[in-house]
C-alpha positions as CSV (number, residue, x, y, z in Angstrom):
1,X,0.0,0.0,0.0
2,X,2.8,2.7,0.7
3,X,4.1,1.8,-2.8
4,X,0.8,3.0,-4.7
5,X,1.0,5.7,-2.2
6,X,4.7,6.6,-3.0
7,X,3.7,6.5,-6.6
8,X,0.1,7.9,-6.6
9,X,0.9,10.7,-4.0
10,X,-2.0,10.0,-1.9
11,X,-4.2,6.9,-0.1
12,X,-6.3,4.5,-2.2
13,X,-9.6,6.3,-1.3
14,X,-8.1,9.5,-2.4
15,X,-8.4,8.1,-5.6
16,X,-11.6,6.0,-5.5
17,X,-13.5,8.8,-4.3
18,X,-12.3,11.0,-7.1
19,X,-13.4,8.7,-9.9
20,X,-16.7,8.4,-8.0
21,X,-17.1,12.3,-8.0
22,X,-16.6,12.1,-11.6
23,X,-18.5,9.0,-12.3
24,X,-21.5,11.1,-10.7
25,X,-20.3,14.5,-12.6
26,X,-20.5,12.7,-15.6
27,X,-24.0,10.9,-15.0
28,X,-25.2,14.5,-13.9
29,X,-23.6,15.9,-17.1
30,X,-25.2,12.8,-19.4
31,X,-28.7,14.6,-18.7
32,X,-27.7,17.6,-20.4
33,X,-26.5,16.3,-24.2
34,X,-29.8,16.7,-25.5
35,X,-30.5,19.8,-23.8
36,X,-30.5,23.0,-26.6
37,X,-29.3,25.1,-24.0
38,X,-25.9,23.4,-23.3
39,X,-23.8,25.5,-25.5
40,X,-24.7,28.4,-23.4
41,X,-24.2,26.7,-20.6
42,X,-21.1,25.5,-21.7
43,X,-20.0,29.3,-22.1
44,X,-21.3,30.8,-19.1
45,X,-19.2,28.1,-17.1
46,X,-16.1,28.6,-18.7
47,X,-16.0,32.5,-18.9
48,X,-16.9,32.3,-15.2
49,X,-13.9,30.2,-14.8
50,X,-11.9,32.1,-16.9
51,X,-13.1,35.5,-15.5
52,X,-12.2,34.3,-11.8
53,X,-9.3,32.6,-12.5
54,X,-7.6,35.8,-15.0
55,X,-9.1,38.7,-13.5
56,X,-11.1,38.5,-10.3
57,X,-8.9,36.0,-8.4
58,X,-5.9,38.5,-9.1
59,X,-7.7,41.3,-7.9
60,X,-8.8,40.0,-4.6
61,X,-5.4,38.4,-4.0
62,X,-3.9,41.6,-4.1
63,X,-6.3,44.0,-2.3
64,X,-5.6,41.6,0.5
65,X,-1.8,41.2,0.5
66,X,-2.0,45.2,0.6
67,X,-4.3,45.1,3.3
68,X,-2.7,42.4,5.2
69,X,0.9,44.9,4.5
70,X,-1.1,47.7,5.7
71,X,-3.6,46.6,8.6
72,X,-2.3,43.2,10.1
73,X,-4.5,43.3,13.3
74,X,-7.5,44.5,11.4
75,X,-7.5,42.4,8.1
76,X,-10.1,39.5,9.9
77,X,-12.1,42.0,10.4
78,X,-12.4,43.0,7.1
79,X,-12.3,39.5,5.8
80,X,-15.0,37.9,7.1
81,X,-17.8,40.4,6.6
82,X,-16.3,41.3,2.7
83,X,-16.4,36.8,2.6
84,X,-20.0,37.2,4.1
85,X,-21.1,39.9,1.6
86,X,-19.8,38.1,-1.4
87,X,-21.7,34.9,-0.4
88,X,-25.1,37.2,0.2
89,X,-24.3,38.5,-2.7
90,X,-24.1,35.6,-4.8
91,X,-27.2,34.1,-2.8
92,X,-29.5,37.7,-3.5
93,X,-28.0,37.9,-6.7
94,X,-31.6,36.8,-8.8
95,X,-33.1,38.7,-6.2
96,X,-31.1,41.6,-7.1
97,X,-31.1,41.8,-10.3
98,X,-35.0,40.7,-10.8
99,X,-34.2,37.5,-13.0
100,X,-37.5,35.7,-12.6
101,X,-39.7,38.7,-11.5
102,X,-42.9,37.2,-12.7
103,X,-42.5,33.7,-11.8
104,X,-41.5,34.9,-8.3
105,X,-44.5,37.2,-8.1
106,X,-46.8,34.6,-9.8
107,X,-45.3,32.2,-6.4
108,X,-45.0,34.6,-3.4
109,X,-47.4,37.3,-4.6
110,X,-44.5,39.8,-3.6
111,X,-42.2,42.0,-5.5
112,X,-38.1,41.5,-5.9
113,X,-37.7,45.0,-4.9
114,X,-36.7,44.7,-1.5
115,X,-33.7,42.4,-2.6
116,X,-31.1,45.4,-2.8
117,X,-32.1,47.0,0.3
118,X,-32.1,43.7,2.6
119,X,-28.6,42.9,1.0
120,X,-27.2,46.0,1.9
121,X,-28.6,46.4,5.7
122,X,-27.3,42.6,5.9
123,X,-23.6,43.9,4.7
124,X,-24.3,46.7,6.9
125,X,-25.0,44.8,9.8
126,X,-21.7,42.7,9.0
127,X,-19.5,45.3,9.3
128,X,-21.0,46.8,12.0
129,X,-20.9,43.8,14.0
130,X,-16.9,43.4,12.7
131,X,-16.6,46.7,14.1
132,X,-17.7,46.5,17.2
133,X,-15.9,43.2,18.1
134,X,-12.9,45.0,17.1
135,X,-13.9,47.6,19.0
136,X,-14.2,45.5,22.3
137,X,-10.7,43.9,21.0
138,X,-8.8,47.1,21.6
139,X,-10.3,47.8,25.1
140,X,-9.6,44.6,26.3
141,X,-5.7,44.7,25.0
142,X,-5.4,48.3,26.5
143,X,-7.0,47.7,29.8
């Protein structure tokens, strides 16, 4: 066994459960052949991929080595609400944007309007909360 681990580079059920994750990807994918809209699909997934990978991930990589250069003892602070406001975001983000109004009026009876608003008091509310722990962080250390 440490021989297919010298030469694999990890355990046997490293490997087994990767060609399970792809035997079920490509199950999950054999649904979708017939399907008119797969080209589109097929290029909203790869210029996400690329967009992230050549521009955004860049980006974000270096905001935060400036930020960590700049404000070591307050960068969590900043990290976790800007990680929490990208995840809402992504989460509100049909909301948002009003992809799907009718069908979501036609289901709930209510508007999308209030997507924006409730996303920002939640970022809002983050931050705040960030702020105050780091508040009662530099109390504590000085007292």
């Amino acid at each position: 066994m440490n021989r297919f681990a010298d030469l694999y580079g990890a355990r046997l059920t490293h490997l087994v459960l990767l060609l399970a994750s792809l035997a079920l990807a490509a199950y999950a994918g054999s649904f979708l052949l017939g399907d008119p809209a797969l080209l589109t699909m097929l290029v909203w997934f790869v210029g996400a991929a690329v967009l992230h990978d050549l521009v955004l991930f860049p980006l974000y990589s270096l905001a935060d080595r400036a930020l960590v250069s700049r404000l070591p003892r307050l960068v969590n602070h900043i990290r976790i609400p800007l990680l929490g406001a990208g995840l809402t975001f992504v989460l509100f983000l049909p909301g948002i944007i009003r992809q799907g109004e009718l069908t979501h009026l036609a289901a709930t009876g209510l508007t999308q309007e209030p997507y924006l608003a409730r996303w920002l008091w939640l970022v809002l509310g983050m931050f705040a909360v960030s702020a105050v722990v780091y508040g009662i962080r530099l109390l504590v250390r000085k007292a």
